[in-house]
C-alpha positions as CSV (number, residue, x, y, z in Angstrom):
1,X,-40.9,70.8,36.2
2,X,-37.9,72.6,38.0
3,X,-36.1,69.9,39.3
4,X,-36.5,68.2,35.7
5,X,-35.1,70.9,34.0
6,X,-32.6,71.4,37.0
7,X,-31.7,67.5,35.9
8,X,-31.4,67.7,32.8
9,X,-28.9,70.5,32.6
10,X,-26.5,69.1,34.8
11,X,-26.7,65.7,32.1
12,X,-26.2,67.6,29.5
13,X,-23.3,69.6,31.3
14,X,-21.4,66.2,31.6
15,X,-20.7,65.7,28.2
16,X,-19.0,69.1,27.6
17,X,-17.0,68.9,30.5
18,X,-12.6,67.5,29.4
19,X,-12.7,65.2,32.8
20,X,-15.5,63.0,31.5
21,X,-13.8,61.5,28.5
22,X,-10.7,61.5,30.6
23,X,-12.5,58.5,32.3
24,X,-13.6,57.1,29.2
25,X,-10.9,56.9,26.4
26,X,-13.2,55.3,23.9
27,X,-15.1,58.2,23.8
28,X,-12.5,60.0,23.9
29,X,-11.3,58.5,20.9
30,X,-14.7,58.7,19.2
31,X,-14.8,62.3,19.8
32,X,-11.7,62.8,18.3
33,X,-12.7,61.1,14.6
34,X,-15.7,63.0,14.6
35,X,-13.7,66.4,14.9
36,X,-11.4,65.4,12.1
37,X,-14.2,64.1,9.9
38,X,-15.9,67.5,10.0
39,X,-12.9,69.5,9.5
40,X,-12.3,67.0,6.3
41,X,-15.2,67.7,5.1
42,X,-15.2,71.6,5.6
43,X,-12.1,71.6,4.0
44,X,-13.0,69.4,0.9
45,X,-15.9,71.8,0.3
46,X,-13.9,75.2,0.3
47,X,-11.5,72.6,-2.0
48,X,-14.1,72.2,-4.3
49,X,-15.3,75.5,-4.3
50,X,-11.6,77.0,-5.0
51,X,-11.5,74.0,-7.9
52,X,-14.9,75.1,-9.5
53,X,-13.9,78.7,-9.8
54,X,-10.4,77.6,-11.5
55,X,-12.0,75.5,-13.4
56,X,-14.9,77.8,-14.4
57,X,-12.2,80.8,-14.9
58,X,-10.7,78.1,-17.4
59,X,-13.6,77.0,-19.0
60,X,-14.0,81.2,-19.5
61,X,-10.8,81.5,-21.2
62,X,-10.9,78.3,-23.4
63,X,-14.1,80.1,-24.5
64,X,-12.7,83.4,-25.6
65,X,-9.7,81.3,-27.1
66,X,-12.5,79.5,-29.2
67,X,-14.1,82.8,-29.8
68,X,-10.9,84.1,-31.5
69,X,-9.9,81.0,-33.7
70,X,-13.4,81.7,-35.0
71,X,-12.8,85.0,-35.9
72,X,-9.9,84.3,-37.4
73,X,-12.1,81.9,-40.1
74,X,-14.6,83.4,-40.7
75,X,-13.7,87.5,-39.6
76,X,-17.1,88.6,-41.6
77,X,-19.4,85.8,-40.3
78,X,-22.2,87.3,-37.5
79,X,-22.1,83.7,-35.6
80,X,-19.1,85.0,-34.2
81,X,-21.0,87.8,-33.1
82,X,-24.1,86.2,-31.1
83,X,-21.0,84.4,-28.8
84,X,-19.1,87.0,-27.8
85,X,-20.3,86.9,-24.0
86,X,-16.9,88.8,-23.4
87,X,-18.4,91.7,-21.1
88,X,-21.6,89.8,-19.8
89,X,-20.3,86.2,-18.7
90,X,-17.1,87.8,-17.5
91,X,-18.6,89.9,-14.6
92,X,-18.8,87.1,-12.2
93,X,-14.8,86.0,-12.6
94,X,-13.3,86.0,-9.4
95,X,-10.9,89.7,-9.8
96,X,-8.6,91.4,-7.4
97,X,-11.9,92.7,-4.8
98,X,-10.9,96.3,-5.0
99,X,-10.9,96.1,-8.4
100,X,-14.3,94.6,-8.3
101,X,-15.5,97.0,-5.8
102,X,-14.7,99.7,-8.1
103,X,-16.3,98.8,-11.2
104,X,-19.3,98.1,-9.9
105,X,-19.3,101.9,-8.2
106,X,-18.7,103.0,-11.8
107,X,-21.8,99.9,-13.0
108,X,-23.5,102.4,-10.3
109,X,-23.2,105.7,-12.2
110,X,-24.1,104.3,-15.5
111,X,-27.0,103.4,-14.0
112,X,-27.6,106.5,-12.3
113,X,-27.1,108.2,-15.6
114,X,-28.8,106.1,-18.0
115,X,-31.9,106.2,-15.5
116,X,-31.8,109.7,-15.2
117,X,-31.9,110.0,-18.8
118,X,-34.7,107.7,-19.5
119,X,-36.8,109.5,-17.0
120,X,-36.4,113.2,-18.1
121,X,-35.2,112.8,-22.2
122,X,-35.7,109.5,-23.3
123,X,-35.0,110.2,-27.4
124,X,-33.7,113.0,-27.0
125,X,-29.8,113.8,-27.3
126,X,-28.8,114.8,-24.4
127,X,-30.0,115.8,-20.7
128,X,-30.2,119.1,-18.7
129,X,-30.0,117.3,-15.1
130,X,-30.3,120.7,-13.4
131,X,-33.9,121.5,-15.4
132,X,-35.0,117.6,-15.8
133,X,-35.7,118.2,-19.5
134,X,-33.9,116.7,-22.8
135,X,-32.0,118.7,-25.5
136,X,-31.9,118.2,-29.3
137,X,-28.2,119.2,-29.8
138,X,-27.5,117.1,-32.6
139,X,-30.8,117.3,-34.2
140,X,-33.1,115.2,-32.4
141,X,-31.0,111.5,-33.5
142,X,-31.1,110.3,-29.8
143,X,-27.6,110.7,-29.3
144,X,-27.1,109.5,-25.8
145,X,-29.2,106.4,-26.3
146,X,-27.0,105.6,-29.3
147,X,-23.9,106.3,-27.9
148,X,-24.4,104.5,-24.7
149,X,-25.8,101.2,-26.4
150,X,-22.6,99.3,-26.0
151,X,-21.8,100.8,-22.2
152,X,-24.8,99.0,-21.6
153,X,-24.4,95.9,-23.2
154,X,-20.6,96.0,-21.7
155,X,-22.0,96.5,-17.9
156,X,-24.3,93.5,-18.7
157,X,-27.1,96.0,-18.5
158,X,-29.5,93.8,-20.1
159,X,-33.0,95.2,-19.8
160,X,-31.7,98.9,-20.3
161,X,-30.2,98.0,-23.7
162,X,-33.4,96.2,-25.0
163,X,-34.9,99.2,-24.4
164,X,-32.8,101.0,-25.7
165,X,-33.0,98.9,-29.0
166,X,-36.6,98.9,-29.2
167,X,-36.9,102.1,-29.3
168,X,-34.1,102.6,-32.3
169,X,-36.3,99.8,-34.4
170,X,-39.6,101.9,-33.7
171,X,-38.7,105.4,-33.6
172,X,-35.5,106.5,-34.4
173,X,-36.0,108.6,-37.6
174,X,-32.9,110.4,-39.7
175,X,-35.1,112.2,-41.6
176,X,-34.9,115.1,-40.3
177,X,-34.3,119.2,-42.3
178,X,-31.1,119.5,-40.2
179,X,-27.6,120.3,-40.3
180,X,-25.6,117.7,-38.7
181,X,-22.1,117.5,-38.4
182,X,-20.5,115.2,-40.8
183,X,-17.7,114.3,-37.7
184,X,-19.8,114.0,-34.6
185,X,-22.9,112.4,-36.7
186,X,-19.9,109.7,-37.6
187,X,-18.4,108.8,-34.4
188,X,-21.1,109.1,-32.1
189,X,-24.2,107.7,-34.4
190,X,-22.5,105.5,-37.2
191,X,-20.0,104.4,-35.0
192,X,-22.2,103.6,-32.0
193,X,-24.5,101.6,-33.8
194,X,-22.0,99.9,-35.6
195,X,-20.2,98.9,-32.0
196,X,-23.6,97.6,-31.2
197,X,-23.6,95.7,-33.8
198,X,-20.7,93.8,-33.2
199,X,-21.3,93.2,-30.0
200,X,-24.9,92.1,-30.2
201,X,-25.1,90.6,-33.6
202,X,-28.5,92.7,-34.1
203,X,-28.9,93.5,-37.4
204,X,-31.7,97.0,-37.2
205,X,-28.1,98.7,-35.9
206,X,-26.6,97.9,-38.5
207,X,-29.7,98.5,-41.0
208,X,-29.8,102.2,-39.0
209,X,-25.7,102.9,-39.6
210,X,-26.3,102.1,-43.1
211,X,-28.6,104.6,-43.8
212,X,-27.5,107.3,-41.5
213,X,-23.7,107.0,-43.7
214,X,-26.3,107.4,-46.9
215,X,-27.3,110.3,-46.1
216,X,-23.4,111.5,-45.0
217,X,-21.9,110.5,-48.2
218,X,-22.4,113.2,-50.4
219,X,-20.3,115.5,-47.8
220,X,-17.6,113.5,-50.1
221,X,-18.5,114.6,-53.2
222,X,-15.7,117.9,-53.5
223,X,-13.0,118.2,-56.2
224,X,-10.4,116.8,-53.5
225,X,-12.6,114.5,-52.3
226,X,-11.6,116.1,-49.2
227,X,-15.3,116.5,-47.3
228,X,-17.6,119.0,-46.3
229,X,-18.0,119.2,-42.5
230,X,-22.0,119.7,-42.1
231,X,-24.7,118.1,-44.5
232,X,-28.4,118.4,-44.5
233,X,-30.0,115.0,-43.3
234,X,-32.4,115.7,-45.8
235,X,-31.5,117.3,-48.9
236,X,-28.1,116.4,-48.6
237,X,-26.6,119.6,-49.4
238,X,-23.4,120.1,-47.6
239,X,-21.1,123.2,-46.5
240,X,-18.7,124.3,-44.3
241,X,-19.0,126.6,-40.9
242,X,-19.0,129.9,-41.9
243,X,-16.0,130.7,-39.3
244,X,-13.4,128.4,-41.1
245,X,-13.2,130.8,-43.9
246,X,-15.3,127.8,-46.0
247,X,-11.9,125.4,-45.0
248,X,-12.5,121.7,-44.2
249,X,-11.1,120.8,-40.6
250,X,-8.7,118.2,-40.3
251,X,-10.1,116.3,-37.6
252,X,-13.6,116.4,-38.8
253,X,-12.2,115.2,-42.1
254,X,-9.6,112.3,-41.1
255,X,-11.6,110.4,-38.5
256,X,-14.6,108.9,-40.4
257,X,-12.5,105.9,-41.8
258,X,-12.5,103.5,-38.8
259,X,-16.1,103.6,-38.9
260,X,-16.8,103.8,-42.8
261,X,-14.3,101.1,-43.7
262,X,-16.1,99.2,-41.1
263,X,-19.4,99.6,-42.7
264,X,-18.2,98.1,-46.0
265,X,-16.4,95.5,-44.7
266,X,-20.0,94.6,-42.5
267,X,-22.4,95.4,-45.7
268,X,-20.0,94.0,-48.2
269,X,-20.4,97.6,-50.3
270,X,-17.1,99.2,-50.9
271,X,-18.4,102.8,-51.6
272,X,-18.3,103.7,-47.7
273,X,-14.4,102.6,-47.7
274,X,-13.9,104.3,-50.5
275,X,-14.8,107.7,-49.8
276,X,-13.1,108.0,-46.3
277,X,-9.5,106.3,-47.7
278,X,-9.1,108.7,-50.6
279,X,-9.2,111.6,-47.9
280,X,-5.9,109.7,-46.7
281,X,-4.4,109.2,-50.3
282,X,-5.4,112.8,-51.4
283,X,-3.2,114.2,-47.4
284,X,-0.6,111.5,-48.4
285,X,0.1,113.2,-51.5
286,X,1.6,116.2,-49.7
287,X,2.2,114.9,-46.5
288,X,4.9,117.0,-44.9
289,X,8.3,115.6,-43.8
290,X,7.0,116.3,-40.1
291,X,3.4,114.5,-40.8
292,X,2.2,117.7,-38.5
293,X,-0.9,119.1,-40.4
294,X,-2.5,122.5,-39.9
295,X,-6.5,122.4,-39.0
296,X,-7.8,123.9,-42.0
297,X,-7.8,121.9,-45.3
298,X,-9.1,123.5,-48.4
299,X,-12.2,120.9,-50.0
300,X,-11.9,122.1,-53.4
301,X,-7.5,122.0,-53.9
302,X,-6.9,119.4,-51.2
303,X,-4.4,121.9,-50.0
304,X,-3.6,123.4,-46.0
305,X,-4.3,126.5,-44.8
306,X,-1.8,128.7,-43.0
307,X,-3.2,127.4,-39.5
308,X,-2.9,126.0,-36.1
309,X,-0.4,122.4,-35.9
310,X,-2.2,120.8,-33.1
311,X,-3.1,117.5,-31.0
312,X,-5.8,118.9,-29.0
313,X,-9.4,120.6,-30.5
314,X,-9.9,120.2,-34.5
315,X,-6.6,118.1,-35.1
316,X,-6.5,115.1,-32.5
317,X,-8.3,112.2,-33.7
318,X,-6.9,112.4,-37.2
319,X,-3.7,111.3,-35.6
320,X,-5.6,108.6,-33.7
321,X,-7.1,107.5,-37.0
322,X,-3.8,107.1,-38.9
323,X,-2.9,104.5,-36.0
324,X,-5.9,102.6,-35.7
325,X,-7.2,101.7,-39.3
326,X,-3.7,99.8,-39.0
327,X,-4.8,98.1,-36.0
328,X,-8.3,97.9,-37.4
329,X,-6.8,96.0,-40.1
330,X,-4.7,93.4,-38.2
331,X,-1.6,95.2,-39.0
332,X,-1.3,93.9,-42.7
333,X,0.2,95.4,-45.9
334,X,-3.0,96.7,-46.7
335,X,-3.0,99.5,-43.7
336,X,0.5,99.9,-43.3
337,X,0.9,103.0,-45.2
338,X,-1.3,104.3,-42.5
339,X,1.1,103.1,-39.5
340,X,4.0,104.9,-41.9
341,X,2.0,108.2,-42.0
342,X,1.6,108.0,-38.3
343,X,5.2,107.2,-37.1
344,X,5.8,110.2,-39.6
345,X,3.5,112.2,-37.4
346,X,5.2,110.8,-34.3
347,X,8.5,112.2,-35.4
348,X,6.8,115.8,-35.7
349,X,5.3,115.5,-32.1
350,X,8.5,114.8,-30.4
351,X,9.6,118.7,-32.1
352,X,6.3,120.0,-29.9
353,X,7.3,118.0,-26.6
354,X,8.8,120.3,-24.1
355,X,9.3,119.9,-20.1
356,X,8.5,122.7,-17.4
357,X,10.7,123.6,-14.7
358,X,10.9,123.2,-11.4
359,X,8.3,120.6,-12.2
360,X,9.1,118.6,-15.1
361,X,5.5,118.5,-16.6
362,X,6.0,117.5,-20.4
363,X,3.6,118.6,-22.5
364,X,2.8,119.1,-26.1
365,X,2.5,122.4,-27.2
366,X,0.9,124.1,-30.3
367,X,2.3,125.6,-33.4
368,X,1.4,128.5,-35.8
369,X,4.2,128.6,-38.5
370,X,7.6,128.7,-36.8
371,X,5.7,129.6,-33.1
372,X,5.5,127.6,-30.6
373,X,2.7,128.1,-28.3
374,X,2.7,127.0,-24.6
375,X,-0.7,125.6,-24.3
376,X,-2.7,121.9,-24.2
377,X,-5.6,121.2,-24.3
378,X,-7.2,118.6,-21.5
379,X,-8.6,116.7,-25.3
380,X,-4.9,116.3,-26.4
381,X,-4.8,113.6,-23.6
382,X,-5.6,111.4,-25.7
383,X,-2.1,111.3,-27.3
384,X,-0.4,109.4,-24.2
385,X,-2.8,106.3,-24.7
386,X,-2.2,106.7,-28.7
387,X,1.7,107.1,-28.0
388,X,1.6,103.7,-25.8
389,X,-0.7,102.0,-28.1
390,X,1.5,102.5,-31.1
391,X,4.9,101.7,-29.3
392,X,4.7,98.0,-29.7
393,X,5.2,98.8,-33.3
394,X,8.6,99.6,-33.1
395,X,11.4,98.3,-32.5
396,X,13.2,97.6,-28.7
397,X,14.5,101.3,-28.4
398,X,12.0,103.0,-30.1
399,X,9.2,101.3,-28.2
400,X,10.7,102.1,-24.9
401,X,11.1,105.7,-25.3
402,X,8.0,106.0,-27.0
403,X,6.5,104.3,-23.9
404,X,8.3,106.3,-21.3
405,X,6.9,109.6,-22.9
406,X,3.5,108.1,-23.1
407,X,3.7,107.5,-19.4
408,X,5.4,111.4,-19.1
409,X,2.4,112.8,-20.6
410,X,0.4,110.9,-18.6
411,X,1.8,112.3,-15.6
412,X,0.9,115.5,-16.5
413,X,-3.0,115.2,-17.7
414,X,-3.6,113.3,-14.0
415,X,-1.9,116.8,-13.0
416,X,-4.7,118.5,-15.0
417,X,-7.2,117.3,-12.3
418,X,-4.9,117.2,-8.9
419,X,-3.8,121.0,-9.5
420,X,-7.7,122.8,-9.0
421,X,-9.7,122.8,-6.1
422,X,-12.3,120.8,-7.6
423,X,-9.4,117.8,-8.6
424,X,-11.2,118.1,-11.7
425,X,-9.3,118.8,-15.2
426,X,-10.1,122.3,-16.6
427,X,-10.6,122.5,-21.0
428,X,-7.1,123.5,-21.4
429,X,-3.6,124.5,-19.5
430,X,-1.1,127.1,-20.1
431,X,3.1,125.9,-18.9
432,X,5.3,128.5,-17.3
433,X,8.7,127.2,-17.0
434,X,11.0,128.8,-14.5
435,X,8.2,130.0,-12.5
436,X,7.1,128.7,-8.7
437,X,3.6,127.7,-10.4
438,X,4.9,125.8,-14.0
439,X,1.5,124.9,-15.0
440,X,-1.9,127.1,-14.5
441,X,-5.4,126.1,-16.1
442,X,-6.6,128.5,-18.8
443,X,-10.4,128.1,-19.9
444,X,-12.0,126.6,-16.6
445,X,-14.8,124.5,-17.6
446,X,-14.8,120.7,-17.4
447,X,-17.2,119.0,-19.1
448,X,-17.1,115.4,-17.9
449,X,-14.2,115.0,-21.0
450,X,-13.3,111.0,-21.0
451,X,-9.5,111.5,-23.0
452,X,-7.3,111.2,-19.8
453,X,-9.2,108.3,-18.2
454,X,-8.7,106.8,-22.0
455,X,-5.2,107.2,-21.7
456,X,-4.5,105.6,-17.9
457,X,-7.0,102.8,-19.5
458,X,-4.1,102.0,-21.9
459,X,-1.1,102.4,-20.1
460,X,-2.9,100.1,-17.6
461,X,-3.6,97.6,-20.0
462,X,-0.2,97.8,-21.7
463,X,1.7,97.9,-18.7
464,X,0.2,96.5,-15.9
465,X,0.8,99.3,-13.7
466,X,-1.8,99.5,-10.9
467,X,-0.4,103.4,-10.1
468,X,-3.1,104.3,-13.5
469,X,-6.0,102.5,-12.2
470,X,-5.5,104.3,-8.6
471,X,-5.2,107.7,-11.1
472,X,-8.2,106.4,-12.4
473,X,-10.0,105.9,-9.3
474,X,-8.9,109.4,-8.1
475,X,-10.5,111.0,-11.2
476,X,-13.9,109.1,-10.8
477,X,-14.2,110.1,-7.0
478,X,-13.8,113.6,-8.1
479,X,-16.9,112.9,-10.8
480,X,-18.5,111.7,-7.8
481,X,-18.5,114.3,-5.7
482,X,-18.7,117.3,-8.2
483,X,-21.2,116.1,-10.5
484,X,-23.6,113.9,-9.3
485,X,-26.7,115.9,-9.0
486,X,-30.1,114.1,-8.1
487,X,-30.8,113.4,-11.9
488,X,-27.6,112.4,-13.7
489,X,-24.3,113.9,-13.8
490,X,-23.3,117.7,-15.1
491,X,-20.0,119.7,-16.1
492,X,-18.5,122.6,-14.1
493,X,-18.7,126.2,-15.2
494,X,-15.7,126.6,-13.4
495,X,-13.0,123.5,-12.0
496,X,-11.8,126.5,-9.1
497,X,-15.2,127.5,-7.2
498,X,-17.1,124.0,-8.5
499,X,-20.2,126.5,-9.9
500,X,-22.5,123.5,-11.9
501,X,-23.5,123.6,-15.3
502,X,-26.7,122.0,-17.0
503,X,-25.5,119.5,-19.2
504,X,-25.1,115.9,-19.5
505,X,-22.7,115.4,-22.4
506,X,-23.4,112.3,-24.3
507,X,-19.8,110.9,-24.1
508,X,-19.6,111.0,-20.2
509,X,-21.9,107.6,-20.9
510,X,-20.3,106.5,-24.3
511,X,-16.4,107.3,-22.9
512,X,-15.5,108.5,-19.6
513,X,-17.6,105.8,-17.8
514,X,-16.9,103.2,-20.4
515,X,-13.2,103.6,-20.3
516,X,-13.3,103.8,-15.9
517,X,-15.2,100.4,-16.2
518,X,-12.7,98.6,-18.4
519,X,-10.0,99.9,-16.5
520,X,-11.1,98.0,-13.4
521,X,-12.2,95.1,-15.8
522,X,-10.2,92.0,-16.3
523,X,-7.8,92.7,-19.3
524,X,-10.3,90.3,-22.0
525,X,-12.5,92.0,-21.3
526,X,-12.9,94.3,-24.4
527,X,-9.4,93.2,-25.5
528,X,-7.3,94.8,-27.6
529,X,-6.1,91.8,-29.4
530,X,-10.0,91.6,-30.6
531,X,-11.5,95.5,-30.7
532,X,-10.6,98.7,-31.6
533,X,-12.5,101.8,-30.6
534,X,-13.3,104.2,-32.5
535,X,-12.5,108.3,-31.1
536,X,-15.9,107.9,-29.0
537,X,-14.6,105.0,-27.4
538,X,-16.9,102.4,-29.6
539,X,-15.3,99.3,-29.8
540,X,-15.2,97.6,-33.4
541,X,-14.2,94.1,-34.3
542,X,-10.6,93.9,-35.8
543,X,-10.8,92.5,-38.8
544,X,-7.8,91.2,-41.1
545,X,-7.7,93.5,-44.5
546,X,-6.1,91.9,-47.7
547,X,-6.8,94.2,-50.2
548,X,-5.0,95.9,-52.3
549,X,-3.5,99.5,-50.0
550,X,-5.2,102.5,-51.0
551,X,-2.9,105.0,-49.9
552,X,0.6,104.5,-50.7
553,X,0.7,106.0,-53.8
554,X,2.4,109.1,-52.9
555,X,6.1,109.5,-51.7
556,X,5.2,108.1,-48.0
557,X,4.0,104.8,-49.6
């Protein structure tokens, strides 16, 4: 048995051994063919894997290209709808691996979220991570379920969003004796479900937005048409906060039309549009020669109140809005006395743009009357992915220097986070020019606000500058390690000592982890060309408006 083995080895040694085929050319030679035939053949398979995944990319794109032609006939049509496979099909393209690597980190904390929340507060609005329990803070409408519906159908989080859409058909109820918020009951509910729509082609979201905006409407019904801010789900009986002197706010009166416009053009009944244009046409009457508006509006005169200018809390999105319902629309005559409103406003924000020194931080600051005020707010931005959206509307010069401020203000929001301890963003920041220390955080809490993110989620996709997405990437780490708790994610009491609080806002789900996804997405995924989203970062189908423009009679038409 030994010697055998002892035999065999040294045969089988032979064959491996250079001088034995020196001896015997033909094997030599036969040895040789072999060798390249299996390298061949290696080679040809990684060929045909490389080919496949061209040729599957292409096959992606031709699809999308498809996708959009349709759209284009038949804008209205919910076939169009059931195909868009944008987000889910598009996961496995072959992307840049860090890129890749990224988004599924952020895939990660949506899930760690989402679960968290279906654990501890399934229906409920939102979750207290810290106590395991769910809140009603916007009246029991299962506000985080709605407004992460699309996150999930983006991330290809199948399962998750069926739940999520059972549960909406079965249980979700409006009819409830509660005050809601006209605003936040708008963007976060109407427009979610609406989103959802689109995307899914499932028609109980939009049977659910339909009557949710019911029961909104008569918010509408003031002398100036101008609405009231908070409405009874039941009664409809609506009002204003006591603290605004009984005023109307400007943001929470100029940022329902996106998603109310949408709704009539999706049920085919006008009365939605309606009510959220003749806001615009009653502002456009008097719209100032800076298009800067004060935050209070009277509901019964239509008229201002002597009041903060701002782009940061109660005035922000009604900028945004006057930009997007032109992009909404495809840019036609219809919506262009919107675009003319906004590049109005844009002329008044470059009077509130000032620079810091040593540091150069630009900044916009606030205005009461003649005053201005030093301050902005971590929500105000927004304004540097509005700025660069709306750039490509102008002409060469215009569009650069629009650009290059958009990418300025940019600068200093990522600031916002690199300048605590905590390298995340405080509520709002207070500039100091001259001084050592230009720029110090005011009110200290961060709250898992997405408008920043939004904003390097633009300039990335407009400019295809990498620097935003490793801003991004920064900004997400920093979520990472200040907020994950064992059962979701919470704000900070304070961005210097890192103290937690016990609160898992809705939007961290519907925006800030939306907008980190898409920024480490490939660009069609979500693309602009196709969607706009909404101020809670809902995307809605563009769709090209014909009719006749609502707003331009007034000396800005």
């Amino acid at each position: 048995m030994a010697r055998t083995r002892s035999s065999s080895s040294s045969t089988t040694w032979r064959y491996v051994n250079p001088a034995y085929y020196l001896k015997r050319p033909k094997r030599l030679a036969l040895l040789f063919m072999a060798f390249v035939s299996v390298s061949f053949f290696v080679w040809d398979r990684q060929t045909l894997v490389r080919e496949h995944e061209d040729e599957l990319f292409k096959l992606k794109e031709e699809l999308l290209q498809l996708q959009n032609q349709l759209e284009e006939l038949k804008p209205d049509d919910n076939i169009v709808n059931k195909i868009n496979t944008t987000s889910k099909n598009l996961d496995d393209l072959p992307i840049d691996p860090i890129e890749n690597q990224r988004r599924l980190k952020v895939k990660d904390a949506m899930v760690h979220a989402w679960t968290s929340y279906e654990k501890y507060a399934w229906g409920h609005d939102e979750l207290q991570p810290q106590s395991k329990n769910g809140v009603d803070s916007f009246g029991g409408l299962g506000a985080t379920l709605i407004d992460s519906l699309d996150t999930l159908y983006i991330m290809g989080l199948d399962e998750e969003f069926q739940r999520a859409k059972e549960w909406i058909t079965n249980s979700l109820d409006f009819n409830k004796n509660y005050d809601a918020s006209v605003f936040e009951t708008t963007i976060r509910v109407v427009g979610g479900l609406l989103s959802a729509y689109d995307l899914s082609g499932e028609h109980v979201f939009l049977e659910k937005a339909k009557d949710i905006a019911d029961r909104l409407l008569p918010a509408w019904d003031t002398p100036s048409g101008i609405p009231y801010n908070i409405i009874n789900l039941v009664n409809g009986n609506p009002h204003n906060p006591g603290w605004t002197g009984g005023d109307s706010i400007l943001a929470d009166s100029g940022t329902e039309q996106l998603e109310f416009i949408a709704l009539s053009q999706r049920t085919g009944d006008p009365k939605y549009q309606q009510k959220v244009e003749n806001v615009i046409r009653e502002l456009n009457k008097t719209f100032p020669a800076d298009g800067l508006l004060p935050i209070y509006i009277n509901p019964h005169k239509g008229t201002t109140s002597y009041s903060t200018i701002t782009f940061g809390a109660m005035g922000d999105s009604f900028y945004e809005y006057l930009l997007k319902v032109w992009i909404q629309g495809n840019k036609t005559a219809a919506v262009k006395p919107y675009r003319d409103m906004w590049e109005t406003s844009m002329k008044g924000l470059l009077t509130l743009v000032r620079r810091t020194e040593p540091s150069s931080f630009a900044y916009i600051s606030e205005k009461i009357g003649s005053s201005l005020i030093d301050k902005m707010d971590e929500l105000a931005c927004f304004a540097p992915g509005m700025i660069a959206l709306g750039s490509s509307g102008y002409g060469p010069d215009e569009s650069s220097k629009f650009l290059n401020l958009a990418e300025e203000l940019a600068w200093t929001c990522y600031n916002f986070y690199q300048s605590t301890p905590t390298k995340l963003a405080g509520e709002n920041y207070f500039f100091h020019s001259g001084q050592l220390q230009d720029m110090s955080v005011g009110t200290s809490w961060n709250i898992l606000r997405p408008e920043t993110v939004e904003s390097l989620f633009y300039l990335w996709r407009l400019t295809g500058n990498k620097t935003y997405q490793e801003w991004g990437w920064d900004i997400f780490q920093a979520f990472e390690k200040n907020s994950r708790v064992e059962s979701g994610y919470v704000g900070l009491k304070d961005v210097n000592t890192g103290v937690k609080d016990n609160m898992m806002q809705s939007f961290f789900l519907a925006e800030t982890l939306k907008y980190l996804y898409l920024l480490f997405s490939p660009p069609s995924v979500i693309s602009l060309d196709e969607w706009v989203f909404n101020t809670e970062a809902h995307p809605l189908r563009i769709v090209t408006r014909v009719d006749s423009p609502e707003v331009s009679n007034s000396k800005q038409g």
